[in-house]
PDB file of N, CA, C, O and CB in Angstrom:
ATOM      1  N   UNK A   1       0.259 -14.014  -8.040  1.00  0.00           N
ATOM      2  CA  UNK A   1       0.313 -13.723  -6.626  1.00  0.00           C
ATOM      3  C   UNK A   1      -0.303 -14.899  -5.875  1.00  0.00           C
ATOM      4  O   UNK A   1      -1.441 -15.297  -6.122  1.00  0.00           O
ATOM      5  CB  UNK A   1      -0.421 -12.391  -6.297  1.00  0.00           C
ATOM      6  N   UNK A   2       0.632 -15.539  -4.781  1.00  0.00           N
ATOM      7  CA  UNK A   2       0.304 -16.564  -4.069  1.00  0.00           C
ATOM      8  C   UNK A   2      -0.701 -16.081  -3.310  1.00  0.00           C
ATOM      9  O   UNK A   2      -1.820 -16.484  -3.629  1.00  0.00           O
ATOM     10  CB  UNK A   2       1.314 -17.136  -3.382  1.00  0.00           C
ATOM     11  N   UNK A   3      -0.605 -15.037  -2.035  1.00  0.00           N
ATOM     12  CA  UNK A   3      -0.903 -14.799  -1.096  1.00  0.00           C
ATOM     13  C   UNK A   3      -1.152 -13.387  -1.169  1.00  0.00           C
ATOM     14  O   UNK A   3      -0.268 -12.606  -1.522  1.00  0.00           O
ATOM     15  CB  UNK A   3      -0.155 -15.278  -0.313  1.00  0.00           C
ATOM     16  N   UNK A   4      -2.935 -12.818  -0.682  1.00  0.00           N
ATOM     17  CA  UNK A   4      -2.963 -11.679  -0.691  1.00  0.00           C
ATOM     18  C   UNK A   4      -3.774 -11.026   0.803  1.00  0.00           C
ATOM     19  O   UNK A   4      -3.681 -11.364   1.983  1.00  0.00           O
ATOM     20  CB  UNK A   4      -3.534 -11.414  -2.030  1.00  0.00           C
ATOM     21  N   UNK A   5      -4.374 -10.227   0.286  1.00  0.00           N
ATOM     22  CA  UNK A   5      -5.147  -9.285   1.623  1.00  0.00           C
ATOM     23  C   UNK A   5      -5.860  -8.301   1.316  1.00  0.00           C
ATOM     24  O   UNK A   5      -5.350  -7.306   0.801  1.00  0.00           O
ATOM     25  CB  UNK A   5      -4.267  -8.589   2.600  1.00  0.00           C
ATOM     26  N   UNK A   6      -7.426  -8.403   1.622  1.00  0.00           N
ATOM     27  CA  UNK A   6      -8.626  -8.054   1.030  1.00  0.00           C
ATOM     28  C   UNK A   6      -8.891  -7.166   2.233  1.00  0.00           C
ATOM     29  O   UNK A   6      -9.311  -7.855   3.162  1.00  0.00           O
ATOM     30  CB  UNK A   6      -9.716  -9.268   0.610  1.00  0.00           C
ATOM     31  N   UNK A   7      -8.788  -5.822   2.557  1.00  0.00           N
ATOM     32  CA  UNK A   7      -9.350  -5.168   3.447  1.00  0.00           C
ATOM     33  C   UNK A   7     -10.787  -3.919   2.681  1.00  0.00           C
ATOM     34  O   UNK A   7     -10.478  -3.181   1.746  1.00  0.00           O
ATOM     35  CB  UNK A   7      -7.951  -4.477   4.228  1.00  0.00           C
ATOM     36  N   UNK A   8     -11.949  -3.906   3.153  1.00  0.00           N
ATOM     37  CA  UNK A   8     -12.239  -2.887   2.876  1.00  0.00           C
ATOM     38  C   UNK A   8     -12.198  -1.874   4.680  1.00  0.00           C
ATOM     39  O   UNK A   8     -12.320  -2.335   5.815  1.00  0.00           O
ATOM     40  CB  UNK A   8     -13.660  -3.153   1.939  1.00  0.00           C
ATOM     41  N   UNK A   9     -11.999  -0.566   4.266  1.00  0.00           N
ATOM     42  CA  UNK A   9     -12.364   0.635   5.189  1.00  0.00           C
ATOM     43  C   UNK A   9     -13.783   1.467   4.918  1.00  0.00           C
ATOM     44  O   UNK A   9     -14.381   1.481   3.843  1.00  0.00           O
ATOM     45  CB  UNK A   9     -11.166   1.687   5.044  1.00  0.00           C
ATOM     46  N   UNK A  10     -14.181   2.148   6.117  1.00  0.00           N
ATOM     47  CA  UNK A  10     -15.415   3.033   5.797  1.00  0.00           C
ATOM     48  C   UNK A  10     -14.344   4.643   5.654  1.00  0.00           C
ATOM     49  O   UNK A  10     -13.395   5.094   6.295  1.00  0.00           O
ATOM     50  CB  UNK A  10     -16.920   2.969   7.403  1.00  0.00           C
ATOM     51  N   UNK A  11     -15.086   5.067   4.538  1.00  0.00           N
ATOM     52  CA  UNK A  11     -14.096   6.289   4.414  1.00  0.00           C
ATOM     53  C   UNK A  11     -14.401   7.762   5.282  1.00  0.00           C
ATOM     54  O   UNK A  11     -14.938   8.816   4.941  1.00  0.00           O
ATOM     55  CB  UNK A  11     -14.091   6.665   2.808  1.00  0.00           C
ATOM     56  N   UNK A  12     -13.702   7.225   6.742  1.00  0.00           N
ATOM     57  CA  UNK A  12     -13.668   8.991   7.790  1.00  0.00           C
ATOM     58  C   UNK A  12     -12.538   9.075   7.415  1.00  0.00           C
ATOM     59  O   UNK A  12     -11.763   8.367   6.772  1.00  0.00           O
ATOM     60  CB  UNK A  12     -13.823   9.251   9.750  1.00  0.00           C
ATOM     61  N   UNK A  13     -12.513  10.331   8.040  1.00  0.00           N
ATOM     62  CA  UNK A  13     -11.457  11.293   8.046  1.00  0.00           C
ATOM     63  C   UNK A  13     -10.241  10.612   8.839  1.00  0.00           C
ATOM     64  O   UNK A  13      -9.233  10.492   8.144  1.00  0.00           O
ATOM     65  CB  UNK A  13     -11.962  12.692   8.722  1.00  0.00           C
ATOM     66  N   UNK A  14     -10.145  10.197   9.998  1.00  0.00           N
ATOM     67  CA  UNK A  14      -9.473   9.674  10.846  1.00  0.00           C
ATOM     68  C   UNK A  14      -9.210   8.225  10.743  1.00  0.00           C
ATOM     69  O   UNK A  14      -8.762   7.426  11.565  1.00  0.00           O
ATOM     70  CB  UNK A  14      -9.980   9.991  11.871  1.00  0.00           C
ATOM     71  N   UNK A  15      -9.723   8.050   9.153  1.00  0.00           N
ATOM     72  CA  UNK A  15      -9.405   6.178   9.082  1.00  0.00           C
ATOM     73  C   UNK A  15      -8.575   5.859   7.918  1.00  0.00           C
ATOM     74  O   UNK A  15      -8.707   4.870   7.197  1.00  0.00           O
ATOM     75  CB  UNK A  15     -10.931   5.106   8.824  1.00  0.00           C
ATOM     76  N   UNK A  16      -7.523   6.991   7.780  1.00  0.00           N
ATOM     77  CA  UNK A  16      -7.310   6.867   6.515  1.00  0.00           C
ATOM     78  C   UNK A  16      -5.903   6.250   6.151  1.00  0.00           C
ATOM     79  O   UNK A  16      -5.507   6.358   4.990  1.00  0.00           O
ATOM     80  CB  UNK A  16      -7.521   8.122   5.968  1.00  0.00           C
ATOM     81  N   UNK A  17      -5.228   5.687   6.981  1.00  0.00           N
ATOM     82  CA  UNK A  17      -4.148   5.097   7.107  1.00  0.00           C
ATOM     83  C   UNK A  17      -4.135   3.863   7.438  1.00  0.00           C
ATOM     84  O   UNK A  17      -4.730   3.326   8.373  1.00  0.00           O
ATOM     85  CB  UNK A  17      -3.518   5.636   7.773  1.00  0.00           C
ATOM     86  N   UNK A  18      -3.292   3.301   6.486  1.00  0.00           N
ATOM     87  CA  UNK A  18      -3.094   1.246   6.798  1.00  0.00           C
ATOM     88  C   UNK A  18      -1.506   1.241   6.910  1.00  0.00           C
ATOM     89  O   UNK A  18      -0.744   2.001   6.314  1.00  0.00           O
ATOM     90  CB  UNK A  18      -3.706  -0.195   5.013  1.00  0.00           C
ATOM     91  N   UNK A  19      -1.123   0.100   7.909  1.00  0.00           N
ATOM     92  CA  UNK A  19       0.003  -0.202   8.290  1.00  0.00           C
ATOM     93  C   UNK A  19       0.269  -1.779   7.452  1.00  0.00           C
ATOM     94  O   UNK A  19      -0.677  -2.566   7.422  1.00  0.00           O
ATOM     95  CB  UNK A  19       0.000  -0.131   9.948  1.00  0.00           C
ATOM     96  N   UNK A  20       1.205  -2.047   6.989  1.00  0.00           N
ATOM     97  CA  UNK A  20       1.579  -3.188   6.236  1.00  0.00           C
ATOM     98  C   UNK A  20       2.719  -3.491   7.392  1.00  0.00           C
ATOM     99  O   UNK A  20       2.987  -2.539   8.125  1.00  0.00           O
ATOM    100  CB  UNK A  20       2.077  -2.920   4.492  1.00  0.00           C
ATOM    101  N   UNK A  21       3.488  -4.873   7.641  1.00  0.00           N
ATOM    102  CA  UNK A  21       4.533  -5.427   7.532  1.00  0.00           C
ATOM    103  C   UNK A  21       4.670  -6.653   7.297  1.00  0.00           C
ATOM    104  O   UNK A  21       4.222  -7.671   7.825  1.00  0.00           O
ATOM    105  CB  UNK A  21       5.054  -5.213   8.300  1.00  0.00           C
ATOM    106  N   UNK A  22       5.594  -6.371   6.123  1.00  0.00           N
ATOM    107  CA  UNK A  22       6.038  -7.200   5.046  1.00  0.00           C
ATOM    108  C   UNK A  22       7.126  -8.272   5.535  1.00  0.00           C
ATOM    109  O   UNK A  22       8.231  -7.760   5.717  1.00  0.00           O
ATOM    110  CB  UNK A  22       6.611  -6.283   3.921  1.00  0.00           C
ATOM    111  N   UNK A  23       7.066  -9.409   5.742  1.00  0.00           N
ATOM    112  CA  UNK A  23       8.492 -10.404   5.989  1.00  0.00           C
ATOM    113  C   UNK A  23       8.905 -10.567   4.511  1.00  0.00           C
ATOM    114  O   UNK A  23       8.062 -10.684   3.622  1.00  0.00           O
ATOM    115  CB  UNK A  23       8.199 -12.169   6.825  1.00  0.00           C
ATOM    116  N   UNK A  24      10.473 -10.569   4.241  1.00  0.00           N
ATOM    117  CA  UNK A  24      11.413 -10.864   2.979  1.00  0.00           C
ATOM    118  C   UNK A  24      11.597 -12.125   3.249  1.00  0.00           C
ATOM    119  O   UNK A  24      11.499 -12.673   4.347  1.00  0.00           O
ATOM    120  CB  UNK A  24      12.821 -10.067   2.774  1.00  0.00           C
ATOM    121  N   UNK A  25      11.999 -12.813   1.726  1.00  0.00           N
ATOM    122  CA  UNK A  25      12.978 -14.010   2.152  1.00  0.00           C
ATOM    123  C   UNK A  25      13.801 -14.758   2.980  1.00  0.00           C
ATOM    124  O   UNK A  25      14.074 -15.956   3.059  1.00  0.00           O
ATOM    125  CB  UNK A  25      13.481 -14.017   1.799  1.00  0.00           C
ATOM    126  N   UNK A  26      14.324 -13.157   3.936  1.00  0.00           N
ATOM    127  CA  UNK A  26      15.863 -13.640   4.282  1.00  0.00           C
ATOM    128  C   UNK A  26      15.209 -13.388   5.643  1.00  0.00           C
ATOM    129  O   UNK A  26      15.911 -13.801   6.566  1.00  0.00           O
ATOM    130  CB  UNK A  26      17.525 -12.697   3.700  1.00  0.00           C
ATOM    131  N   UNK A  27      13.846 -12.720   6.090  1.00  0.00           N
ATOM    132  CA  UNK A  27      13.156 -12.838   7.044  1.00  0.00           C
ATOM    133  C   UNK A  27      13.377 -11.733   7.914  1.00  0.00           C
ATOM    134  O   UNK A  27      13.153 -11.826   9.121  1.00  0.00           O
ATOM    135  CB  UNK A  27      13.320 -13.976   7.545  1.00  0.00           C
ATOM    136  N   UNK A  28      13.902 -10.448   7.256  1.00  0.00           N
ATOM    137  CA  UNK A  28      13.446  -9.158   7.898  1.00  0.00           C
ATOM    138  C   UNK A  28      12.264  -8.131   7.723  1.00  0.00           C
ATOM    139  O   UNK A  28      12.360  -7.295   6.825  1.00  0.00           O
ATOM    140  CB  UNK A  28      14.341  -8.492   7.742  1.00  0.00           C
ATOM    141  N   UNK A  29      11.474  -8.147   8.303  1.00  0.00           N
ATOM    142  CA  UNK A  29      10.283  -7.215   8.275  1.00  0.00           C
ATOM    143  C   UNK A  29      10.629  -6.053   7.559  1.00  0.00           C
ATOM    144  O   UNK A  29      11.640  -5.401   7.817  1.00  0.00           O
ATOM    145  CB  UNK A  29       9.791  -6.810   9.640  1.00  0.00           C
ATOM    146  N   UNK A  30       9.834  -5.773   6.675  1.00  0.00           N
ATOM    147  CA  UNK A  30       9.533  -4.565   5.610  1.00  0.00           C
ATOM    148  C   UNK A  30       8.394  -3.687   6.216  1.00  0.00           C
ATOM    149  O   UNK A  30       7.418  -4.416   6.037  1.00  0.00           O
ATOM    150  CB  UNK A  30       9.007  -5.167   4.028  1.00  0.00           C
ATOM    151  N   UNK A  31       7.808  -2.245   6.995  1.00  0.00           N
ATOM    152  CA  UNK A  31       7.027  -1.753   7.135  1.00  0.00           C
ATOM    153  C   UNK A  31       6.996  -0.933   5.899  1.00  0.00           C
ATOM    154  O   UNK A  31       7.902  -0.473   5.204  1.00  0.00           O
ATOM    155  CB  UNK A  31       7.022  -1.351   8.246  1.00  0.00           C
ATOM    156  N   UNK A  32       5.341  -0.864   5.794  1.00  0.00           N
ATOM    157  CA  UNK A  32       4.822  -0.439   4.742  1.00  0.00           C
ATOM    158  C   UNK A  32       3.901   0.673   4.979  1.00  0.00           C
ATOM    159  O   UNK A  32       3.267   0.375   5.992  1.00  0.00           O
ATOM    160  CB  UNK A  32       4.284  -1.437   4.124  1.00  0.00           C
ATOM    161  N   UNK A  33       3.412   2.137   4.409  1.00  0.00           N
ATOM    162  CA  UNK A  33       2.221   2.584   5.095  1.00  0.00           C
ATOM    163  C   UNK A  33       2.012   3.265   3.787  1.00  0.00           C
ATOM    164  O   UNK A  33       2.772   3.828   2.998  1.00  0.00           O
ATOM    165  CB  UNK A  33       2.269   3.461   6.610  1.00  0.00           C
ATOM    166  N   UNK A  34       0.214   2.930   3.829  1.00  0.00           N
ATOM    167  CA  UNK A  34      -0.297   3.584   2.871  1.00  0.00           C
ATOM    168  C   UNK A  34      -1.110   4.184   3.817  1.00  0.00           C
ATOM    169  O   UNK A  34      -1.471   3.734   4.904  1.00  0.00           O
ATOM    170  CB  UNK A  34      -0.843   2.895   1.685  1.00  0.00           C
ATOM    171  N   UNK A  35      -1.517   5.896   2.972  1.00  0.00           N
ATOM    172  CA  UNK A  35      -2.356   7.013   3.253  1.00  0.00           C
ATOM    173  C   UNK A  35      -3.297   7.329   2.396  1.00  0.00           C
ATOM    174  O   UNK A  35      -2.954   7.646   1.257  1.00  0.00           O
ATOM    175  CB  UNK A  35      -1.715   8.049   3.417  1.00  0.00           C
ATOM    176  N   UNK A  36      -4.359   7.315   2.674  1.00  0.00           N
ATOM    177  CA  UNK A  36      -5.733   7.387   1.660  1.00  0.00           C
ATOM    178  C   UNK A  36      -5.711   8.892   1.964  1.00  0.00           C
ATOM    179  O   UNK A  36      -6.007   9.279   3.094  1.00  0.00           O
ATOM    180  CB  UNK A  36      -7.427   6.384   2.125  1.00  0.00           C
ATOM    181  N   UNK A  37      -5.250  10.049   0.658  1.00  0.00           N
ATOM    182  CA  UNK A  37      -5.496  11.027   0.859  1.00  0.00           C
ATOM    183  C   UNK A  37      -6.697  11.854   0.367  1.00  0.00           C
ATOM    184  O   UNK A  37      -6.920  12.777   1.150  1.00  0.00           O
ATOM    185  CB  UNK A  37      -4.609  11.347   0.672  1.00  0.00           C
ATOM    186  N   UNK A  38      -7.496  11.821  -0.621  1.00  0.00           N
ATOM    187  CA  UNK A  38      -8.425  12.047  -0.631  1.00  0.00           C
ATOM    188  C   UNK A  38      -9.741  11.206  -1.282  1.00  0.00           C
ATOM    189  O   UNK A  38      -9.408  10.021  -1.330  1.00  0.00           O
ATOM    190  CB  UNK A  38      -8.151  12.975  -0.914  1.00  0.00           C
ATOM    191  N   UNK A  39     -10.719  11.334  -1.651  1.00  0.00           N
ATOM    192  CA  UNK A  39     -11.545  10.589  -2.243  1.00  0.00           C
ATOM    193  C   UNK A  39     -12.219  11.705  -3.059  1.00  0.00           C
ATOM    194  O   UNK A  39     -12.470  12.805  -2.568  1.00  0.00           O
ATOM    195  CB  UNK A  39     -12.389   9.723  -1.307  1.00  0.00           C
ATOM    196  N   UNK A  40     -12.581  11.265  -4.707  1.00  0.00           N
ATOM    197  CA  UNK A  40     -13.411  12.791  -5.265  1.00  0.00           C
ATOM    198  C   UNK A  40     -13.978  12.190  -6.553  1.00  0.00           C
ATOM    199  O   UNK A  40     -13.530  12.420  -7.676  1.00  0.00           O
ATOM    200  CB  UNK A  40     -12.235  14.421  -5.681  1.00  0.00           C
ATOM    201  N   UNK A  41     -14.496  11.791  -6.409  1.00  0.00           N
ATOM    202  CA  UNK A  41     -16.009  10.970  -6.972  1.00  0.00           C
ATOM    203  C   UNK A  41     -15.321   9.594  -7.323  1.00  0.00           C
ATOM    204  O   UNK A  41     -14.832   9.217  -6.258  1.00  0.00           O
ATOM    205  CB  UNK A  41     -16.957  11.783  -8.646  1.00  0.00           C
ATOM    206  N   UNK A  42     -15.076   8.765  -8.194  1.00  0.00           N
ATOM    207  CA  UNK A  42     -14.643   7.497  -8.373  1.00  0.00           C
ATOM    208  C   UNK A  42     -12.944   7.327  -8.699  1.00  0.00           C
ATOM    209  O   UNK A  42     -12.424   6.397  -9.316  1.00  0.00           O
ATOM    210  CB  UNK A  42     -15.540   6.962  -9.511  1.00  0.00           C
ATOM    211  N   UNK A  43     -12.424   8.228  -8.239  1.00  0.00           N
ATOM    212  CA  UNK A  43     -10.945   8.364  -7.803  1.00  0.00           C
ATOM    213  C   UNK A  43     -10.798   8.377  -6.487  1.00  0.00           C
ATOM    214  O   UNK A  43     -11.658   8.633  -5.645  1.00  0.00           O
ATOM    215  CB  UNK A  43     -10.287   9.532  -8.266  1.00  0.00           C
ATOM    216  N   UNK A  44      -9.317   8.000  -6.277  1.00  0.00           N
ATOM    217  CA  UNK A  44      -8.751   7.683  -4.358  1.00  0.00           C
ATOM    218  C   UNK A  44      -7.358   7.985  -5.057  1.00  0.00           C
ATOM    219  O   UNK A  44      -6.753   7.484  -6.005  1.00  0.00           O
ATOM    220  CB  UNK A  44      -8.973   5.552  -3.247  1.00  0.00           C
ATOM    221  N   UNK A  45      -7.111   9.052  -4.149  1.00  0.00           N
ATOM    222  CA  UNK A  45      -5.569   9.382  -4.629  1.00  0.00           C
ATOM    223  C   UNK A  45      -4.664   8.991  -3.035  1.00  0.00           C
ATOM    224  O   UNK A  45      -4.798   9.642  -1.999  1.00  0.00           O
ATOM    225  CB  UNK A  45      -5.380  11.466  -5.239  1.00  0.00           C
ATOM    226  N   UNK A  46      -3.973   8.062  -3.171  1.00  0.00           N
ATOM    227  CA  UNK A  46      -3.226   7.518  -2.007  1.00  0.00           C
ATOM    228  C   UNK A  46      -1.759   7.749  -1.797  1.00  0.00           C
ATOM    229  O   UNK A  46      -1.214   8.453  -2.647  1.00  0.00           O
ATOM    230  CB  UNK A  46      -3.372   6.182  -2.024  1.00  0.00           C
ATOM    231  N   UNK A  47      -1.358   7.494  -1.265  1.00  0.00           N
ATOM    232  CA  UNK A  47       0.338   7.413  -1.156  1.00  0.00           C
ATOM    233  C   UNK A  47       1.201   6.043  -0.262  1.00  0.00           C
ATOM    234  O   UNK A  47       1.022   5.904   0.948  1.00  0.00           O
ATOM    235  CB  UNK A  47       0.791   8.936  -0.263  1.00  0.00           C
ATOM    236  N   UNK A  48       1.997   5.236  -0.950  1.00  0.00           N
ATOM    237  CA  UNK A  48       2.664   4.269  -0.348  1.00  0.00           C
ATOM    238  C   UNK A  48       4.208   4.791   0.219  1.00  0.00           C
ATOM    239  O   UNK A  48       5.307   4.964  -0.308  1.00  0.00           O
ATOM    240  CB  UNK A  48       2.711   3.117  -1.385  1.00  0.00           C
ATOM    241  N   UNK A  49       3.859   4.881   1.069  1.00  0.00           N
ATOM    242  CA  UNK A  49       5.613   5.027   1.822  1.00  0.00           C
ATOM    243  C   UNK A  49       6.445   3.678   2.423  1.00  0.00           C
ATOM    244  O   UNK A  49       5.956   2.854   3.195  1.00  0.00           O
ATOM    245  CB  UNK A  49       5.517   6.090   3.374  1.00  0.00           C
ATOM    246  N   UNK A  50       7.501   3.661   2.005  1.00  0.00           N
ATOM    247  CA  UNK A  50       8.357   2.369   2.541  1.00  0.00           C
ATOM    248  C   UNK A  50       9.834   2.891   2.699  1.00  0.00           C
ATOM    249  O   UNK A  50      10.291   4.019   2.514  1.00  0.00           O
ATOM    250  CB  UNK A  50       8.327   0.972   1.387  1.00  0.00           C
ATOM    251  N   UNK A  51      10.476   1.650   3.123  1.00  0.00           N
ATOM    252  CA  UNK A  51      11.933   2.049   3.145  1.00  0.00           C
ATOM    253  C   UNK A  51      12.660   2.540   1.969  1.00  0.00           C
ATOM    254  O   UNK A  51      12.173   2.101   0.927  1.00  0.00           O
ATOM    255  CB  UNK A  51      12.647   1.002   3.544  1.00  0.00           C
ATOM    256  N   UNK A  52      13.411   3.114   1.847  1.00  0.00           N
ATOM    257  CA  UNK A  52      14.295   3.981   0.314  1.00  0.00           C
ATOM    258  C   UNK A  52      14.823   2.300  -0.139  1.00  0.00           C
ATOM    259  O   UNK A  52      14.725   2.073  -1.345  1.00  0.00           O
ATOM    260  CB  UNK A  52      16.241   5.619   0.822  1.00  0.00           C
ATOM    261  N   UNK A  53      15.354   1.163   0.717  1.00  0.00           N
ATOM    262  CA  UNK A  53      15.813   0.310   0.343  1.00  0.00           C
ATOM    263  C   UNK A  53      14.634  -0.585  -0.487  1.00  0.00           C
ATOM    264  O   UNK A  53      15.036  -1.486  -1.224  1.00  0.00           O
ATOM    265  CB  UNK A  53      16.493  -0.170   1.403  1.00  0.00           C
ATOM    266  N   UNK A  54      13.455  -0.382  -0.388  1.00  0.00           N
ATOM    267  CA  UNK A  54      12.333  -1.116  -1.575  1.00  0.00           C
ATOM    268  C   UNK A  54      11.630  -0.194  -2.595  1.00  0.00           C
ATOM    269  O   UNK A  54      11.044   0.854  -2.319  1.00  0.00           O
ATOM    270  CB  UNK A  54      11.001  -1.852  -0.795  1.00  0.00           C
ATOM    271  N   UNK A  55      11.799  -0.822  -3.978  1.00  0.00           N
ATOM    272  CA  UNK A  55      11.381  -0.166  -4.882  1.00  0.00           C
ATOM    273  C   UNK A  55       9.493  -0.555  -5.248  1.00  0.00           C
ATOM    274  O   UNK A  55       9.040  -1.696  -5.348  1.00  0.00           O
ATOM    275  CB  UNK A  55      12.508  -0.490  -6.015  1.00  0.00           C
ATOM    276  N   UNK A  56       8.828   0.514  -5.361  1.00  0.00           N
ATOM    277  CA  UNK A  56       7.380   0.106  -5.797  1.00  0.00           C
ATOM    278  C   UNK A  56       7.284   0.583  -7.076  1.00  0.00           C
ATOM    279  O   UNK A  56       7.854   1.572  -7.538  1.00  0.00           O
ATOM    280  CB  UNK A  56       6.183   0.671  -4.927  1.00  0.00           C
ATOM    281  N   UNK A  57       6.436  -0.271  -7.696  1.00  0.00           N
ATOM    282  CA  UNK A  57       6.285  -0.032  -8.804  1.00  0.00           C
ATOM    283  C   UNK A  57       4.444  -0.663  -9.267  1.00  0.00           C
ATOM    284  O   UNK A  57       3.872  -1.717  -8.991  1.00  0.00           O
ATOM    285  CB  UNK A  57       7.667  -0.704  -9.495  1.00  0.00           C
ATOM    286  N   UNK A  58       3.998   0.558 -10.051  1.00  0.00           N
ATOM    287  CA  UNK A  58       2.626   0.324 -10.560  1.00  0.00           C
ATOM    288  C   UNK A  58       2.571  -0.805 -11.630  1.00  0.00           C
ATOM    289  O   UNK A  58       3.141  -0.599 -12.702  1.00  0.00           O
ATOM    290  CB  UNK A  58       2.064   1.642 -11.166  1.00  0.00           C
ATOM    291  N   UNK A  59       1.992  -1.863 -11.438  1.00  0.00           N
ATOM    292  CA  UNK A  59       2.003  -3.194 -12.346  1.00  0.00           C
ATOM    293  C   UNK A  59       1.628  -2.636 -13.429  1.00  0.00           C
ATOM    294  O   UNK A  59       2.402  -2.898 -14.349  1.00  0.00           O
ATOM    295  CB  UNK A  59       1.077  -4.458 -11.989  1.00  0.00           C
ATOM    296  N   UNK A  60       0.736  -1.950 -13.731  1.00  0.00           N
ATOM    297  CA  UNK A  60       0.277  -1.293 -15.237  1.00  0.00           C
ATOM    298  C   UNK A  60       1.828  -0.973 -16.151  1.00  0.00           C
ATOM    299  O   UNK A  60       2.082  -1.149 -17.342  1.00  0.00           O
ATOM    300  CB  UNK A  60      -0.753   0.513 -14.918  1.00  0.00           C
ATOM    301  N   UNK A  61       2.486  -0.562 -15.281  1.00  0.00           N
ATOM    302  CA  UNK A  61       3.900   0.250 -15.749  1.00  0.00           C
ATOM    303  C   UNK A  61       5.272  -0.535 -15.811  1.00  0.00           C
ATOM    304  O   UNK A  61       6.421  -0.145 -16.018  1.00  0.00           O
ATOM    305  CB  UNK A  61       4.206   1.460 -14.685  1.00  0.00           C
ATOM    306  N   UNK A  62       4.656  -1.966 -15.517  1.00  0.00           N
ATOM    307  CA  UNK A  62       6.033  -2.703 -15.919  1.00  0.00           C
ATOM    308  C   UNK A  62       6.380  -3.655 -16.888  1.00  0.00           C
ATOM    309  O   UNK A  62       6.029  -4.769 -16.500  1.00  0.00           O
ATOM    310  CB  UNK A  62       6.433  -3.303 -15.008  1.00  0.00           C
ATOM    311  N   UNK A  63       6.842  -3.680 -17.824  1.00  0.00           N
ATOM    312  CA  UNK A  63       6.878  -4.093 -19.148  1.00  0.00           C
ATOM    313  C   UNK A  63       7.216  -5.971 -18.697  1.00  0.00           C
ATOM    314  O   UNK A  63       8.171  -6.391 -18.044  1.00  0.00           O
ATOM    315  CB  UNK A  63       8.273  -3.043 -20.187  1.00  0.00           C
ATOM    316  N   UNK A  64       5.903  -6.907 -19.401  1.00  0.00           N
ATOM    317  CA  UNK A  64       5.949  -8.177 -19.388  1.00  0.00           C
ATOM    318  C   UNK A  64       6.376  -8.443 -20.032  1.00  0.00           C
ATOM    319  O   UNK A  64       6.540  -9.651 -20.207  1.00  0.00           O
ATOM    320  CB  UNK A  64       5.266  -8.775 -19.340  1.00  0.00           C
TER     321      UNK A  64
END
């Protein structure tokens, strides 16, 4: 990874959403939104929503 983005948040209730947008190659913006849904001792269970047209995938889970 060339280029990244280091945010930390304080964890309220009302702070629990980050907005991404992503530029492609061909130079159309990708919006991205992740939701920090809960926190419960050293777990964060989140959710990434994007367009149906981009696939995500957990790096742990993709065969090198």
């Amino acid at each position: 990874m060339k280029k990244g983005l280091s945010i930390t948040r304080a964890p309220y209730p009302d702070n629990n959403e980050l907005f991404f947008f992503i530029e492609d190659s061909n130079g159309s913006i990708i919006p991205i939104k992740q939701t920090f849904s809960s926190v419960e001792g050293y777990q964060v269970r989140m959710n990434i929503e994007a367009p149906e047209s981009v696939k995500i995938y957990r790096g742990e889970l993709i065969n090198r």
